[in-house]
C-alpha positions as CSV (number, residue, x, y, z in Angstrom):
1,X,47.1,13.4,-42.2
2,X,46.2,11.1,-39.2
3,X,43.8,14.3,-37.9
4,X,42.2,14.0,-41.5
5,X,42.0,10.5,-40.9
6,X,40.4,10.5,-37.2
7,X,37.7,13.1,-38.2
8,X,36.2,11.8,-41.1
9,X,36.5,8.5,-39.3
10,X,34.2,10.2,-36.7
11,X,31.6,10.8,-38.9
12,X,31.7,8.1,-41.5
13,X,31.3,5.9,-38.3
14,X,27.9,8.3,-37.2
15,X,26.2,7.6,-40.2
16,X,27.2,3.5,-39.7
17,X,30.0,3.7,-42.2
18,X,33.3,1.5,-41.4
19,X,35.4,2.5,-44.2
20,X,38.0,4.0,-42.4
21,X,38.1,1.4,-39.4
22,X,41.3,-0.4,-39.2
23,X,43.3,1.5,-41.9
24,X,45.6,4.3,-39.8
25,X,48.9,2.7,-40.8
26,X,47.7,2.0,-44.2
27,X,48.2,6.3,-44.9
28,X,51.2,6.4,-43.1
29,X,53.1,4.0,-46.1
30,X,54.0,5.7,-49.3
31,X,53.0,3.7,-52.2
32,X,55.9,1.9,-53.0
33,X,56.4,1.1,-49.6
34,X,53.0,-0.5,-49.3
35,X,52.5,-4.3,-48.3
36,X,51.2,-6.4,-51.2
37,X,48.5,-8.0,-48.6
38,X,47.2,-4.1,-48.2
39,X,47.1,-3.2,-51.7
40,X,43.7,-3.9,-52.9
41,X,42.5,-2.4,-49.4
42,X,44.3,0.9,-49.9
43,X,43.4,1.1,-53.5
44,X,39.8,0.8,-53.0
45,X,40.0,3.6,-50.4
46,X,42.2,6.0,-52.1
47,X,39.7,6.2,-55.3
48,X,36.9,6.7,-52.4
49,X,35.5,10.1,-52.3
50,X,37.3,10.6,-48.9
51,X,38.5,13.7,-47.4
52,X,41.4,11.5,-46.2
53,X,43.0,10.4,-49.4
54,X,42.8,13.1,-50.6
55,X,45.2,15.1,-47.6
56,X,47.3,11.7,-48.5
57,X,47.7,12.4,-52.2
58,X,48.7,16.1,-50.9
59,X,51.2,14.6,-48.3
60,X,52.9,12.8,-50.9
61,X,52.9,15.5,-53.5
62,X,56.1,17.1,-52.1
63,X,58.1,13.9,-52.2
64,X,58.9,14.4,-55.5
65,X,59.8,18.5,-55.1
66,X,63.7,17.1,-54.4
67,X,63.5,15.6,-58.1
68,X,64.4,18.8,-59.7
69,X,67.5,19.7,-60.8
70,X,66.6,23.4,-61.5
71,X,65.9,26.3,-58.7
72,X,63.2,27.4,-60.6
73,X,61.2,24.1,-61.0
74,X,61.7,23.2,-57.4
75,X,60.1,26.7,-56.5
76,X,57.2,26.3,-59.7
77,X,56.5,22.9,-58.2
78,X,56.6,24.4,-54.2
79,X,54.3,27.3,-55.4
80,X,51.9,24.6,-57.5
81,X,51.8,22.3,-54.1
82,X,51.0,25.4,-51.9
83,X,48.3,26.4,-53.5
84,X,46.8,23.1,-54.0
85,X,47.2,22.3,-50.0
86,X,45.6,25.9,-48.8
87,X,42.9,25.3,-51.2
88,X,42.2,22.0,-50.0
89,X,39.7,22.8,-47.5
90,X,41.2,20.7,-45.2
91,X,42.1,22.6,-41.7
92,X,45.4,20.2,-40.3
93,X,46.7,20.1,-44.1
94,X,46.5,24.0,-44.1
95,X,48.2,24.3,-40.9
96,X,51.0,22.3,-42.2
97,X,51.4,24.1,-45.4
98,X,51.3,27.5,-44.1
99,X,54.2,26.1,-40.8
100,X,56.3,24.8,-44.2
101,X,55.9,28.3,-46.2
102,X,57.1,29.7,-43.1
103,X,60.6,27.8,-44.0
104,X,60.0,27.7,-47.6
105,X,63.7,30.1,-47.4
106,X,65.4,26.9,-45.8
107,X,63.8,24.2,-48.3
108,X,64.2,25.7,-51.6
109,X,68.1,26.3,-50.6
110,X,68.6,22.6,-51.2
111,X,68.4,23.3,-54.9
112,X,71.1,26.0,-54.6
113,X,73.5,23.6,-52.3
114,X,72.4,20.1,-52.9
115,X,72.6,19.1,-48.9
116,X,70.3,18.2,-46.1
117,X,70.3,18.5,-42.5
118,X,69.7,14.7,-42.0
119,X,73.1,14.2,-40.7
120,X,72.8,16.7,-38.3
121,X,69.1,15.5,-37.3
122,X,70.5,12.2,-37.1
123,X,73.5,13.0,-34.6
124,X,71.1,14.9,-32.3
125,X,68.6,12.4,-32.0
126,X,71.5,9.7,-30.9
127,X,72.7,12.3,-28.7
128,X,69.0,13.1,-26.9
129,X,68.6,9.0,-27.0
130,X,71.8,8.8,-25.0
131,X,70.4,11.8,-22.6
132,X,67.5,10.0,-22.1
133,X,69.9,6.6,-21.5
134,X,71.6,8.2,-19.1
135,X,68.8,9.9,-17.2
136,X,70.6,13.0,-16.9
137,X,74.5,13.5,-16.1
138,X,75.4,15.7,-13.5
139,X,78.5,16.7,-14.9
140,X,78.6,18.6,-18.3
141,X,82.2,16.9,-19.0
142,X,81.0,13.4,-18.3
143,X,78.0,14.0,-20.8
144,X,80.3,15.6,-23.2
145,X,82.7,12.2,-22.9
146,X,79.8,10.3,-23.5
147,X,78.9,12.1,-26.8
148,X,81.9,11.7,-27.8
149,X,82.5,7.8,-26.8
150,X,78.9,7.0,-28.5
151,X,78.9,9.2,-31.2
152,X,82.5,10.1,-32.3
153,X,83.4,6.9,-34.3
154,X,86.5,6.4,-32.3
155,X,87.9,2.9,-33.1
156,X,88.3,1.2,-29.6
157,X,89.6,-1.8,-30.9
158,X,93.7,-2.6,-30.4
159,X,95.6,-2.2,-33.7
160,X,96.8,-5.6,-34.5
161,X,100.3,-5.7,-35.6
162,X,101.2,-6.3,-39.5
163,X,102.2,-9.8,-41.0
164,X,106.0,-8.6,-42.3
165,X,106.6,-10.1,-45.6
């Protein structure tokens, strides 16, 4: 998206055209995430003839795959969104779509088992954040100990003793 962004920025800005100065973080929103001071700004560009809004309509196309209920409309919509993002004539948004079909397997399995890795991909980026804290440990126990005392939801607080009665 941002390489769309950057490239047509290049050479709107040859030909003395500005429309594209100043609005990186405005494609990175989704649109019900977007501030209502940007609105008017982001509306007027995304109904511009621009190569860049329209790799952001095709970024936030696949938002709504996880909708479905049904295997075979998550995979009719995937197929429909693949097509449209190879036909796009729009190199980084190819690129992405073709890395994606490469794990199409792994994404359409959601709508056989309803779960996410984003618990997982949560715990590992604490646990490379606490790596990074740490600067490296030495010992593989005292990293594994750390994991554990950051991550593992011990309760470190004393039990307090009950009220009788």
């Amino acid at each position: 998206m941002d390489t769309v962004r950057k490239r047509e920025n290049r050479t709107l800005r040859a030909v003395g055209d500005d429309a594209l100065v100043g609005s990186k973080y405005l494609w990175l929103y989704s649109a019900e995430n977007l501030p209502d001071r940007h609105r008017r700004r982001f509306a007027s560009l995304r109904t511009a003839d621009l190569k860049t809004a329209r790799a952001w309509t095709i970024k936030e196309d696949p938002r709504w795959l996880w909708t479905h209920r049904s295997p075979a409309w998550g995979r009719r919509h995937w197929e429909h969104w693949y097509f449209w993002a190879t036909h796009s004539r729009l190199q980084p948004v190819i690129d992405t779509a073709r890395m994606l079909q490469r794990h199409r397997a792994g994404l359409l399995a959601f709508f056989r088992h309803r779960i996410t890795s984003a618990g997982c991909e949560n715990l590992n980026g604490r646990i490379q954040a606490l790596r990074v804290a740490a600067r490296g440990l030495r010992n593989r126990e005292h990293f594994k100990a750390a994991v554990f005392f950051h991550c593992g939801g011990l309760d470190l607080y004393p039990a307090t003793h009950s009220i009788p009665g």
